[in-house]
MARKEVEX-684451 format. One record per residue (C-alpha): x, y, z; residue in three letters; residue number from 1; chain. Coordinates in Angstrom, 3 decimals. Example, Ala and Ser with C-alpha at 12.3 -4.5 7.8 and 13.67 -1.06 7.14 Angstrom:
2
REC          u          v          w   residuo   num   cadena
REC     12.300     -4.500      7.800       ALA     1        A
REC     13.670     -1.060      7.140       SER     2        A
***
This chain:
471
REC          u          v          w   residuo   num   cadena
REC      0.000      0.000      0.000       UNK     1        A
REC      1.277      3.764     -0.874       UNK     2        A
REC      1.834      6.056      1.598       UNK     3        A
REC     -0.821      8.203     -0.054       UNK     4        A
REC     -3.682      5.168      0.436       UNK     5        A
REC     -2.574      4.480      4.022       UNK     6        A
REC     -3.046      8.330      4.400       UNK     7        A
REC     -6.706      7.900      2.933       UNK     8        A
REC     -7.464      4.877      4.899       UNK     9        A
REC     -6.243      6.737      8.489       UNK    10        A
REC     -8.150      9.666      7.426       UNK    11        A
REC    -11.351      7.625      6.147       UNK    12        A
REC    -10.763      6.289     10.140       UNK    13        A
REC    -10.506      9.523     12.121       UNK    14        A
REC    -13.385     10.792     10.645       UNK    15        A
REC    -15.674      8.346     12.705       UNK    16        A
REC    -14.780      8.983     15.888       UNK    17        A
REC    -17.720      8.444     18.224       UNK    18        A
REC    -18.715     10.420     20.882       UNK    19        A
REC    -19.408      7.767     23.440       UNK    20        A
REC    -15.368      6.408     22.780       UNK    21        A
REC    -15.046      9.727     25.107       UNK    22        A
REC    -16.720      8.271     27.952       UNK    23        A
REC    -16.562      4.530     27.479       UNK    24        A
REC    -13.053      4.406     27.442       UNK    25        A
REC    -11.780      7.259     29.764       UNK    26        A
REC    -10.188      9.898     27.219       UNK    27        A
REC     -8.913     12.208     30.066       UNK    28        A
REC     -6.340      9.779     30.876       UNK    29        A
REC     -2.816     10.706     30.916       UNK    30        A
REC     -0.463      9.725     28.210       UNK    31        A
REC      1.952      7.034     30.040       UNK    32        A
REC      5.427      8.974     30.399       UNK    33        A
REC      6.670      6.654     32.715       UNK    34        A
REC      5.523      3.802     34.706       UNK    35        A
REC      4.573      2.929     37.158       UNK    36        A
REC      4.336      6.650     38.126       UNK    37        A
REC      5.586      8.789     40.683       UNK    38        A
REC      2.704      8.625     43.068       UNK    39        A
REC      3.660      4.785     43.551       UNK    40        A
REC      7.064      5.535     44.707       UNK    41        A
REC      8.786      5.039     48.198       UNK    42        A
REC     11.414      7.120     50.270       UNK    43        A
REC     12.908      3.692     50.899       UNK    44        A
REC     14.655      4.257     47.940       UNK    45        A
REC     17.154      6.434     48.739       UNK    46        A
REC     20.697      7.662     48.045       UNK    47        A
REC     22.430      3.975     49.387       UNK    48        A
REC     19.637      2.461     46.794       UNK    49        A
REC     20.209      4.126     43.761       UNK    50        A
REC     24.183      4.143     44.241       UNK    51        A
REC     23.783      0.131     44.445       UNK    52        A
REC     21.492      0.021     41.616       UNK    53        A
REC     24.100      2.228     39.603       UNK    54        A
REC     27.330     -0.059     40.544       UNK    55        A
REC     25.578     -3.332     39.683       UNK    56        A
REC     23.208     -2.040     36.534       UNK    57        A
REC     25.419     -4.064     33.909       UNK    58        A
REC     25.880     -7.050     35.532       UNK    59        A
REC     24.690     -9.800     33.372       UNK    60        A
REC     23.914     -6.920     30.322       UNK    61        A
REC     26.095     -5.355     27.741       UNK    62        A
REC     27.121     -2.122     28.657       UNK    63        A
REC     24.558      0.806     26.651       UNK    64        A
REC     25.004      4.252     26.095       UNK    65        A
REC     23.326      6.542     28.314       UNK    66        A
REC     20.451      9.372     28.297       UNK    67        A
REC     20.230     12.244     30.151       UNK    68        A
REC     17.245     14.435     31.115       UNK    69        A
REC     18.131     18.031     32.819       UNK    70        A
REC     14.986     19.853     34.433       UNK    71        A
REC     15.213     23.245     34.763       UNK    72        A
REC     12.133     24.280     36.889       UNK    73        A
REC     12.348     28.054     36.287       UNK    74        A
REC      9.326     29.962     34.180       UNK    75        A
REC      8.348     33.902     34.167       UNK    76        A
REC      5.333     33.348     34.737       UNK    77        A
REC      2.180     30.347     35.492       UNK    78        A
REC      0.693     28.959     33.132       UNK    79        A
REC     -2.404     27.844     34.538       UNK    80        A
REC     -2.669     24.062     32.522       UNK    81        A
REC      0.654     23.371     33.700       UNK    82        A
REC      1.030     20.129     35.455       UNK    83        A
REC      5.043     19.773     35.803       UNK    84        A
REC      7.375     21.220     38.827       UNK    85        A
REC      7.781     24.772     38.348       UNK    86        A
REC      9.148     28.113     40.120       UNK    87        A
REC      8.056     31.520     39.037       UNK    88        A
REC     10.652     33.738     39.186       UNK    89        A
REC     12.667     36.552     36.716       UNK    90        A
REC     15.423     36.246     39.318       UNK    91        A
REC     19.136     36.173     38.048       UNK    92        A
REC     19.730     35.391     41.682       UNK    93        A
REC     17.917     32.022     42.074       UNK    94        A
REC     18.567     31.117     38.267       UNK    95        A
REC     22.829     30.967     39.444       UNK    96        A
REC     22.143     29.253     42.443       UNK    97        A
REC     20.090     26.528     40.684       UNK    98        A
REC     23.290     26.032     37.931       UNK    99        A
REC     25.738     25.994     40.816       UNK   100        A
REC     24.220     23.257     42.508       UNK   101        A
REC     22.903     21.790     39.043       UNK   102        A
REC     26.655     21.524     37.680       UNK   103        A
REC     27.597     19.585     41.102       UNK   104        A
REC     25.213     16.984     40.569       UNK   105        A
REC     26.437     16.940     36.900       UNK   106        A
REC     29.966     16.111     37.989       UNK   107        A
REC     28.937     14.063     41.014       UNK   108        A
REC     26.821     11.780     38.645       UNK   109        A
REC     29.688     11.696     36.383       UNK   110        A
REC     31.719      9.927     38.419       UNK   111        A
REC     29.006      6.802     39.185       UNK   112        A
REC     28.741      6.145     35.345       UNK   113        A
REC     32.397      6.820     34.328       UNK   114        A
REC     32.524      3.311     32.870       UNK   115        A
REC     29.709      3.909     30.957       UNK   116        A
REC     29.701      4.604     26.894       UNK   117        A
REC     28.765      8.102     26.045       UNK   118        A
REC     25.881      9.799     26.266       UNK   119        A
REC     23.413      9.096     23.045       UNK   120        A
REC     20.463     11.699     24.120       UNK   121        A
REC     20.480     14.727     26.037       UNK   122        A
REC     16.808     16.232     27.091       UNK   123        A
REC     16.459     19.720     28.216       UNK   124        A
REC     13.179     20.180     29.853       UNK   125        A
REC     11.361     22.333     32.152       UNK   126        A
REC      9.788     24.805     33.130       UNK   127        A
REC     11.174     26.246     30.352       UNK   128        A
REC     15.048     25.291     29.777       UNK   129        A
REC     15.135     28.748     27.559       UNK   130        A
REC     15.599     31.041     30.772       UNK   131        A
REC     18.773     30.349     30.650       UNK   132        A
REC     20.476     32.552     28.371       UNK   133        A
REC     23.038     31.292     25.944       UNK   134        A
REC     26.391     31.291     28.464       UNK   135        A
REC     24.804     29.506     31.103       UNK   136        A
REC     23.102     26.689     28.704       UNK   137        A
REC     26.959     26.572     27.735       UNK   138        A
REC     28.252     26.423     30.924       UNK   139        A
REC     25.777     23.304     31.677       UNK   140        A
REC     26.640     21.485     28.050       UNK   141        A
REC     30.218     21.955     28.906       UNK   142        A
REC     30.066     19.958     32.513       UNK   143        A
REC     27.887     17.235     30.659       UNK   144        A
REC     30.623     16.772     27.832       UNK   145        A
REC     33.675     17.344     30.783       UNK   146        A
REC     31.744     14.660     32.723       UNK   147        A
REC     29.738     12.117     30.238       UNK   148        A
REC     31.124     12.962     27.091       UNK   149        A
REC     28.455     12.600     24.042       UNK   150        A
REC     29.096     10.474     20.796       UNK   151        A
REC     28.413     11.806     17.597       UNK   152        A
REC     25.328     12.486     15.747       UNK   153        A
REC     23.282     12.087     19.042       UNK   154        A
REC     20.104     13.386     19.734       UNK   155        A
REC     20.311     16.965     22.311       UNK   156        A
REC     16.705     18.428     22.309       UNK   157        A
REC     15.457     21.960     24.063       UNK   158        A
REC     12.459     23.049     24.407       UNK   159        A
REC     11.623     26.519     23.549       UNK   160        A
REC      9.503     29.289     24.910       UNK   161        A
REC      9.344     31.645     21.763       UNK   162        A
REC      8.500     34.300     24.167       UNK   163        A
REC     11.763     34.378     25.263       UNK   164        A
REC     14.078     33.258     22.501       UNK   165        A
REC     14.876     35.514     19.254       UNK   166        A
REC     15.604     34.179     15.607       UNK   167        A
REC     19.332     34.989     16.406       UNK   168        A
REC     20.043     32.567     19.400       UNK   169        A
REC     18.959     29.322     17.318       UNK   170        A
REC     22.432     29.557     15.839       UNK   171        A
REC     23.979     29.444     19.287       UNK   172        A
REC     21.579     26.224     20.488       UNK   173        A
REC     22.939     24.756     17.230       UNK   174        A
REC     26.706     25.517     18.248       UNK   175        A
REC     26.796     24.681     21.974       UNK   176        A
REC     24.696     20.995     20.130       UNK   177        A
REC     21.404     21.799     20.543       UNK   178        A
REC     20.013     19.543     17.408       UNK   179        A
REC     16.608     19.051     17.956       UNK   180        A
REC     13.869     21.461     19.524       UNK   181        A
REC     10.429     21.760     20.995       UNK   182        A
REC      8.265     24.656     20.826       UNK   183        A
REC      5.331     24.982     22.492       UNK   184        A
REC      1.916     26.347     21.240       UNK   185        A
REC     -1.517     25.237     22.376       UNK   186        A
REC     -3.404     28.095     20.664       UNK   187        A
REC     -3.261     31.336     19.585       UNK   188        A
REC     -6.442     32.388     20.001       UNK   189        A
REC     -6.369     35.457     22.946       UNK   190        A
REC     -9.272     34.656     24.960       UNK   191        A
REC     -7.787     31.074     25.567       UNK   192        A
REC     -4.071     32.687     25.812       UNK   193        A
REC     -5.827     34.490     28.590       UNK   194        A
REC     -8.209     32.140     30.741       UNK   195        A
REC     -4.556     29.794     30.636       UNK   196        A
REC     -2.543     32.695     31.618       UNK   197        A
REC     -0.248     32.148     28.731       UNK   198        A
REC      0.160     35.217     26.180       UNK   199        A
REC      2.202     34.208     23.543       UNK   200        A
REC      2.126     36.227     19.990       UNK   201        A
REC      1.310     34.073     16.412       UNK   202        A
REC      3.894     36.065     15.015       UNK   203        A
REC      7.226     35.838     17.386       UNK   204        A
REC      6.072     31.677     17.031       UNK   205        A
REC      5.818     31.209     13.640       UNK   206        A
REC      9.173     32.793     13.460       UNK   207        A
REC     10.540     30.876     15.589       UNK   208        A
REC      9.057     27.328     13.964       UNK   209        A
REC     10.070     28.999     10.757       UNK   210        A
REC     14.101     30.150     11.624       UNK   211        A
REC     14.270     26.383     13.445       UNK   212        A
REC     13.411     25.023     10.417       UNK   213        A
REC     15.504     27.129      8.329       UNK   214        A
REC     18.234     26.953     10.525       UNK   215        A
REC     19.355     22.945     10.157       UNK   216        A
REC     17.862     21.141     13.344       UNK   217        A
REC     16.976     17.819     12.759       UNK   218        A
REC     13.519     18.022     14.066       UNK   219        A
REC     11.186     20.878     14.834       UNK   220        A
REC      8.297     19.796     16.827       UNK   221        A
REC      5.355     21.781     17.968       UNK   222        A
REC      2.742     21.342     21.103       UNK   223        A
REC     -0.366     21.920     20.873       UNK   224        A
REC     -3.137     21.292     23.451       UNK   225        A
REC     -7.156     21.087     22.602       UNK   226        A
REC     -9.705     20.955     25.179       UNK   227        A
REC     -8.390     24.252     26.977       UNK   228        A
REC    -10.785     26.761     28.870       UNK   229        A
REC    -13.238     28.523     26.029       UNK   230        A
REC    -11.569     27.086     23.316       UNK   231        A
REC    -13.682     26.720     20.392       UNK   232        A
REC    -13.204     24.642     17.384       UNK   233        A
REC    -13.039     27.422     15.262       UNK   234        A
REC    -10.217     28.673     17.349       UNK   235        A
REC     -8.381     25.452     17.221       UNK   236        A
REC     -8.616     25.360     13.717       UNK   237        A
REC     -6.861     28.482     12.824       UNK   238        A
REC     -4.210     27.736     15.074       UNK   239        A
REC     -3.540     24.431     13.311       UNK   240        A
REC     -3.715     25.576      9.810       UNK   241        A
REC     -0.897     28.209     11.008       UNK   242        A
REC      0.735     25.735     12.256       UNK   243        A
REC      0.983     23.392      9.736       UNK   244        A
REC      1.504     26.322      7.030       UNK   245        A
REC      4.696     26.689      8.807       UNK   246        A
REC      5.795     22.760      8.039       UNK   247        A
REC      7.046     21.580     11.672       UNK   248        A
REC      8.325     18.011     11.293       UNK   249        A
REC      6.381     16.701     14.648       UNK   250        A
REC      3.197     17.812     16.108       UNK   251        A
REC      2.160     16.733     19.245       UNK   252        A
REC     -1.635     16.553     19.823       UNK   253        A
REC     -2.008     17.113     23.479       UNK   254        A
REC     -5.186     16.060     25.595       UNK   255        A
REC     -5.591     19.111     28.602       UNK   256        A
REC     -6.874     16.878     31.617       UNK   257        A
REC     -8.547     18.732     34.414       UNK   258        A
REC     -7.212     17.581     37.471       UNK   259        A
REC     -7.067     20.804     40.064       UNK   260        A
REC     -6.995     18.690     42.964       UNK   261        A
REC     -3.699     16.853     42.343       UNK   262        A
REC     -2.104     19.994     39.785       UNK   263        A
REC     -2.109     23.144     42.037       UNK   264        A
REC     -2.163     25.957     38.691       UNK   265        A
REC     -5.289     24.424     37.436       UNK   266        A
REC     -7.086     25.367     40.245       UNK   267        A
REC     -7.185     29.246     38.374       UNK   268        A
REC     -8.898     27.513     35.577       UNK   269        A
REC    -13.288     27.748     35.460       UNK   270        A
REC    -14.347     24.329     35.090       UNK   271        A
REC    -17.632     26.263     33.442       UNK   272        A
REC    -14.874     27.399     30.714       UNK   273        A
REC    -13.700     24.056     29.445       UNK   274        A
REC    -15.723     22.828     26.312       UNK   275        A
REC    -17.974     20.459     26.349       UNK   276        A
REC    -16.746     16.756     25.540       UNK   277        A
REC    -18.254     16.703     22.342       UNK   278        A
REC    -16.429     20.130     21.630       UNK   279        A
REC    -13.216     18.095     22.209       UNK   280        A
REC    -14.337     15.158     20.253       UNK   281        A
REC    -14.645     17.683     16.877       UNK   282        A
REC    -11.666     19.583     17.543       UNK   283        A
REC     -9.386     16.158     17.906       UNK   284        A
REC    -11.347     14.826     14.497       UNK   285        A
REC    -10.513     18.266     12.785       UNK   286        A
REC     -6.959     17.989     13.614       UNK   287        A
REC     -6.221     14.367     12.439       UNK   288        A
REC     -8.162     15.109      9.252       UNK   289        A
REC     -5.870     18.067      8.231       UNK   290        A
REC     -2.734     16.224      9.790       UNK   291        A
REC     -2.898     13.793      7.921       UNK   292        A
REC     -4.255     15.536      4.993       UNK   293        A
REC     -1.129     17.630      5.149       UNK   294        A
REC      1.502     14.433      5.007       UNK   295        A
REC      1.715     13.447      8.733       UNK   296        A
REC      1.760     10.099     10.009       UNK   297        A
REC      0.516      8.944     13.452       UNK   298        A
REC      2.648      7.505     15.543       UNK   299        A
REC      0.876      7.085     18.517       UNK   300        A
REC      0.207      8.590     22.084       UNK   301        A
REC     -1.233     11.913     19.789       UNK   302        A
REC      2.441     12.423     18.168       UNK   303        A
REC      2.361     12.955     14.420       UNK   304        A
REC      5.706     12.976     12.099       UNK   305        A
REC      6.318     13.880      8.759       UNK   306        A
REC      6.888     10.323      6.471       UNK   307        A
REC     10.469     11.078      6.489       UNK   308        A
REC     10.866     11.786     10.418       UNK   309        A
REC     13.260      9.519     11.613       UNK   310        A
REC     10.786      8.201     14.658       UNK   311        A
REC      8.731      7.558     11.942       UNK   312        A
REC     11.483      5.774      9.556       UNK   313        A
REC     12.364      3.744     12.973       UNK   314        A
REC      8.898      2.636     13.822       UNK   315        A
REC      7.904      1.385      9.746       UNK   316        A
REC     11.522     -0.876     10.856       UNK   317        A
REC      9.975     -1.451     14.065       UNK   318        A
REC     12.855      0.452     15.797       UNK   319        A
REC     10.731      2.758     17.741       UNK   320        A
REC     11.390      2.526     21.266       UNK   321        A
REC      9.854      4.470     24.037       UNK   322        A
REC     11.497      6.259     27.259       UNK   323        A
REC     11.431      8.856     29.762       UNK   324        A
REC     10.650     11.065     27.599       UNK   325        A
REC      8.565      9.510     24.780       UNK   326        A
REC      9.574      8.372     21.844       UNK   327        A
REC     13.254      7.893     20.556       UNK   328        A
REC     15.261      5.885     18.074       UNK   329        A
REC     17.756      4.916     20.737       UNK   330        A
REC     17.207      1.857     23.073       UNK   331        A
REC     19.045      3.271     25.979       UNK   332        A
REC     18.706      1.494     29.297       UNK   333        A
REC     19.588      3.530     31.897       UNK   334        A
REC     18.784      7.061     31.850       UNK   335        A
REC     20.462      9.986     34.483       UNK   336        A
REC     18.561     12.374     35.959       UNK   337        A
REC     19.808     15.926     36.662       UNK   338        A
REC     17.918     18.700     38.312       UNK   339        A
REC     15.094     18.952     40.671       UNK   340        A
REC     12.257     16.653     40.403       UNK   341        A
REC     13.969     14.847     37.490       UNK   342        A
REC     13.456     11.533     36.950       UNK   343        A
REC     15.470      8.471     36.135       UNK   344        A
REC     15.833      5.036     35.435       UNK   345        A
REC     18.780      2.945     36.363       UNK   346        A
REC     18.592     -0.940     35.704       UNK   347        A
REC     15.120     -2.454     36.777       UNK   348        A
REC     14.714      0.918     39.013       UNK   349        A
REC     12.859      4.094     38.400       UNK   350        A
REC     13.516      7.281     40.983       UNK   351        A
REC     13.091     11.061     41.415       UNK   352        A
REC     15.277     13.947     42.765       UNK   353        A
REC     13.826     15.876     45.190       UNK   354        A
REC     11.344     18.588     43.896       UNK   355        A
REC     11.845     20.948     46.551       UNK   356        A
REC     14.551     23.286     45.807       UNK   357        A
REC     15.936     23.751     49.591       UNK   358        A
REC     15.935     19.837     49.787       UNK   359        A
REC     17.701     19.389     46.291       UNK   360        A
REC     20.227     22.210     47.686       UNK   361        A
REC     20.806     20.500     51.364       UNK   362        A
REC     21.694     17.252     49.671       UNK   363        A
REC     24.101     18.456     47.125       UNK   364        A
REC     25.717     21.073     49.509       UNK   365        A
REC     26.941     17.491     51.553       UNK   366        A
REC     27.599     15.629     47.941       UNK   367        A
REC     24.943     13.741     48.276       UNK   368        A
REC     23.014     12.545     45.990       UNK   369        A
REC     19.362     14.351     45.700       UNK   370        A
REC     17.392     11.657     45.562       UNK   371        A
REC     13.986     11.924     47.237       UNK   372        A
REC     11.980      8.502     46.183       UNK   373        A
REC     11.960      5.699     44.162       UNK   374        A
REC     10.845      1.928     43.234       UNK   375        A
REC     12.838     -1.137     42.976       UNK   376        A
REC     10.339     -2.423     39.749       UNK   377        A
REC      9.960     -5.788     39.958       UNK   378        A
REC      9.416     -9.125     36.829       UNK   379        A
REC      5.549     -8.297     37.416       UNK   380        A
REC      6.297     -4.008     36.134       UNK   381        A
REC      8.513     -5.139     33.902       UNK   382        A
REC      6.369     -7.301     32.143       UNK   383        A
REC      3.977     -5.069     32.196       UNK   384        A
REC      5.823     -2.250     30.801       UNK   385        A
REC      6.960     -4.137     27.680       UNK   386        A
REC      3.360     -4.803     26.859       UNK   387        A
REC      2.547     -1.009     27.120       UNK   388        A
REC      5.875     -0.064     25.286       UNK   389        A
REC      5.392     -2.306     22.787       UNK   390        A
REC      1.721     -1.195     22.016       UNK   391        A
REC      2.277      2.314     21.911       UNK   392        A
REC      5.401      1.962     19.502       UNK   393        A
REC      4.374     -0.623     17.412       UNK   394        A
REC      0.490     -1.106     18.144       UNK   395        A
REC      0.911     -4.504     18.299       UNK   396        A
REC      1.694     -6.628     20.868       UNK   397        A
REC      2.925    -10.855     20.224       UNK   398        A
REC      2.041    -12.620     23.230       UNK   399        A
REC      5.266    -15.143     22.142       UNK   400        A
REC      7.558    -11.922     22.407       UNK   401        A
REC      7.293    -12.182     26.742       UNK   402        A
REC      6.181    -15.619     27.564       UNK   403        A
REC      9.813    -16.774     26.925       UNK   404        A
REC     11.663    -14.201     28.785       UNK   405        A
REC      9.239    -13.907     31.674       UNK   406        A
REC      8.431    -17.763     31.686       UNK   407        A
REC      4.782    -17.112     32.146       UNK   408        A
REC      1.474    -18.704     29.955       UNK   409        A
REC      0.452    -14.723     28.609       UNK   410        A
REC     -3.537    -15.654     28.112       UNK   411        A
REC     -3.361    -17.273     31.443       UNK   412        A
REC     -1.273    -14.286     33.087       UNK   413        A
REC     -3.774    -11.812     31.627       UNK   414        A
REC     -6.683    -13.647     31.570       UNK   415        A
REC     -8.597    -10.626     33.469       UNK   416        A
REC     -7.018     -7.842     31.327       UNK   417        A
REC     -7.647     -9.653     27.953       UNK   418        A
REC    -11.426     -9.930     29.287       UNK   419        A
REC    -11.324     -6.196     29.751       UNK   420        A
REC    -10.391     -5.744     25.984       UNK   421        A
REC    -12.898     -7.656     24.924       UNK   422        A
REC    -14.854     -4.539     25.143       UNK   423        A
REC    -12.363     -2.692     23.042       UNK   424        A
REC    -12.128     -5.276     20.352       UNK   425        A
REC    -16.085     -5.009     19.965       UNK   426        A
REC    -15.746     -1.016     19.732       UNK   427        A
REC    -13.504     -2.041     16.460       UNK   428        A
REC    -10.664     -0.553     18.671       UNK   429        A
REC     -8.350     -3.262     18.289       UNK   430        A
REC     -8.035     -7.017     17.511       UNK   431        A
REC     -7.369     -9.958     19.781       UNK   432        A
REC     -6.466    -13.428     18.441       UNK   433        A
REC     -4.819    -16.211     20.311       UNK   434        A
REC     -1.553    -14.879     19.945       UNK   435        A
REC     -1.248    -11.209     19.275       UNK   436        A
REC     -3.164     -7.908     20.127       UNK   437        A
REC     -3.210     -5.621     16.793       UNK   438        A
REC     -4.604     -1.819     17.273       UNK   439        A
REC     -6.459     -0.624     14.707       UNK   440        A
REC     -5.915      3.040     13.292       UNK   441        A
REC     -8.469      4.117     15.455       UNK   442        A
REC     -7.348      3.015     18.673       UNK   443        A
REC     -4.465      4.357     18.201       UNK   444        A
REC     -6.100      7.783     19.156       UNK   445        A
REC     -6.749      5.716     22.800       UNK   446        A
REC     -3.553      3.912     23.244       UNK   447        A
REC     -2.950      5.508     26.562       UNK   448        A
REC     -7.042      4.322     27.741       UNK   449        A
REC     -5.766      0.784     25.955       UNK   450        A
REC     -2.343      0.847     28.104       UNK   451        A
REC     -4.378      1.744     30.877       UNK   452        A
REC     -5.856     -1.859     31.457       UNK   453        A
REC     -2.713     -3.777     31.776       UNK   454        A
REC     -1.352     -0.549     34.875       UNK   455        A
REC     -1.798     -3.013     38.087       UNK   456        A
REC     -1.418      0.485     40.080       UNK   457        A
REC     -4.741      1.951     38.170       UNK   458        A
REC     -6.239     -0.871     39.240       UNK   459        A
REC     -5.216     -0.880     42.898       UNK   460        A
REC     -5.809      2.925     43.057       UNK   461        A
REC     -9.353      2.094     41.653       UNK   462        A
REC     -9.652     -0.481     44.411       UNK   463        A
REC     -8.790      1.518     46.898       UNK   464        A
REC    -11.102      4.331     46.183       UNK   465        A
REC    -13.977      1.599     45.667       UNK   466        A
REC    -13.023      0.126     49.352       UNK   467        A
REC    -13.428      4.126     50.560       UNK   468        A
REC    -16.265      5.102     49.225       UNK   469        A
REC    -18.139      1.506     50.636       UNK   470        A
REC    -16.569      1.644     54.035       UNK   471        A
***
């Protein structure tokens, strides 16, 4: 089949979305950036923990090249969707501190995976990483290639506040090896800009997505979010036709999910101003249509790629793998965290730094290691995350592909799950055979509801909160 035909047959697809897929199948769940996540972790894993985990992680395994994610928690200002560890502040002041104490963990880390190949994949992420102005991104790229060393033609990505970055300072991301960038959009309509506290101008963005572009990096991908407070589909739909006018490789389709009580900024946000679900369900169909229309290919997990986009090159070859930080042509095992609230996985081990910037300080001041919780994952997660990896990189899942390695019977093993996506398979949402589970175009707008039934920690939160409301 020709790329153009698979096009027609994913658009002929999107364009039946049903409305009830919105309830039936819990849309406002989270895409799966990690798991299990955070909230299942324990202070039990500590400092001693991780440094065990990182002396013993290639026993048994050929040594891999590394990945490193860098959170910088700094913004200007709240943006009221924002669900990520932030601090407001213009400060010059608190912005030195943070790299002093930022470049000690650098070199302190160093040292635990000096026996390690080099670094494959840098992440900058934030808050917004483009606070820092140009020197002091330097003086941070310079510690990581003092201390890890990168190897060539790796993957360094940034993402970019257009607000605060001119046209002119691309060319300096590009020399200190900035390759690959992130620039976030949601809409540019002002009355959403201003119920999400975010005023950001069409034109400084465009010129940004444009100079990127223009500039050399390897990928320019944009974020976008639908289902914002008094968003409209009209609005939506001039925002993407900009958008895609200005030919971004990647566009990331993001789901806003209202969750005030656990995300403190949302709680600015007028639950009366969010659109109504159907409103959401025509917005998401309108934005596949002209996606794909316009020559992008979904990936999965609401990420869509130009046909020649390497993640998308990687996933036709089934290379497509799935980390930390979504999607990535590199298989990297363990990957270092650096900054507050970053997180990490070493070995069979997932853990965070602390979040809280006095704690992060105290424990680096006495070179120690900041870490403030963790989980020792054990064959049950692990299983369990190659299922959900595998389905949201390749949408299809052999059942052959774990039994061996995990020694288990995978219909017996799953018998409840598979039960569960029985109801899936009848909403034409996927297939189920006796030895594979194949998504169909359409479910792949739900892969994250999909994952969702084999997460053993949604089910015991569910549990729980059944046992509290009965007793």
């Amino acid at each position: 089949m020709s790329h153009l035909q698979t096009n027609l047959k994913q658009s002929c697809v999107v364009t039946k979305i049903k409305k009830e897929f919105f309830h039936q199948f819990d849309c406002d769940h989270q895409d799966y950036k990690v798991y299990p996540e955070p909230n299942w972790y324990v202070e039990a894993f500590d400092m001693q923990a991780y440094t065990a985990w990182v002396s013993n992680r290639n026993i048994g395994t050929t040594h891999r090249a590394l990945s490193l994610y860098v959170h910088i928690p700094f913004c200007h200002s709240l943006c009221f969707y924002c669900r990520y560890n932030q601090v407001i502040t213009n400060d010059q002041i608190d912005i030195e501190r943070y790299l002093e104490y930022l470049l000690k963990e650098i070199r302190i880390k160093g040292r635990l995976f000096q026996d390690d190949p080099k670094v494959e994949q840098i992440y900058f992420g934030g808050g917004t990483p483009t606070i820092l102005n140009s020197s002091q991104l330097a003086c941070v790229m310079d510690e990581i290639k003092e201390n890890f060393g990168l190897i060539q033609n790796g993957e360094c990505l940034i993402e970019i506040d257009p607000r605060l970055v001119a046209c002119t300072d691309l060319k300096k991301f590009l020399k200190l090896g900035f390759n690959h960038v992130v620039v976030s959009v949601q809409d540019f309509a002002q009355h959403v800009q201003q119920a999400v506290h975010r005023f950001q101008s069409e034109e400084e963005t465009l010129n940004i997505i444009k100079a990127a572009r223009q500039e050399g990096f390897k990928s320019v991908r944009i974020e976008l979010i639908y289902g914002l407070p008094k968003q409209s589909v009209e609005d939506f739909n001039n925002t993407l036709g900009k958008v895609i006018s200005a030919s971004p490789d990647q566009v990331n389709l993001l789901n806003y999910s209202h969750f005030p009580d656990k995300f403190k900024p949302q709680r600015c946000i007028d639950t009366a101003d969010l659109p109504l679900i159907e409103t959401r369900r025509e917005i998401l169909q309108l934005a596949i249509s002209h996606l794909i229309q316009a020559g992008y290919t979904h990936i999965g997990m609401s990420l869509f790629a130009k046909y020649e986009d390497q993640l998308v090159k990687a996933q036709r070859q089934g290379l497509l793998h799935y980390n930390l930080q979504g999607y990535s042509i590199f298989p990297g095992k363990n990957m270092v965290a650096l900054g507050a609230s970053a997180i990490g996985s070493v070995g069979p081990t997932i853990s965070q730094n602390h979040y809280d910037l006095k704690q992060y300080y105290d424990k680096l001041s006495r070179d120690q290691l900041p870490i403030m919780r963790g989980l020792e994952l054990n064959a049950d997660d692990l299983l369990r995350r190659s299922v959900i990896h595998a389905l949201i990189c390749h949408s299809i899942f052999s059942f052959e592909s774990v039994e061996t390695a995990f020694q288990i019977n995978f219909k017996q093993y799953f018998a409840t799950e598979l039960l569960e996506l029985l109801s899936y398979e009848k909403a034409g949402l996927l297939a189920l055979s006796d030895e594979e589970i194949v998504v169909t175009p359409e479910g792949r707008l739900l892969i994250s509801s999909i994952c969702k039934v084999f997460d053993k920690y949604l089910r015991l939160s569910q549990a729980r909160s059944h046992y509290a409301e009965v007793f």
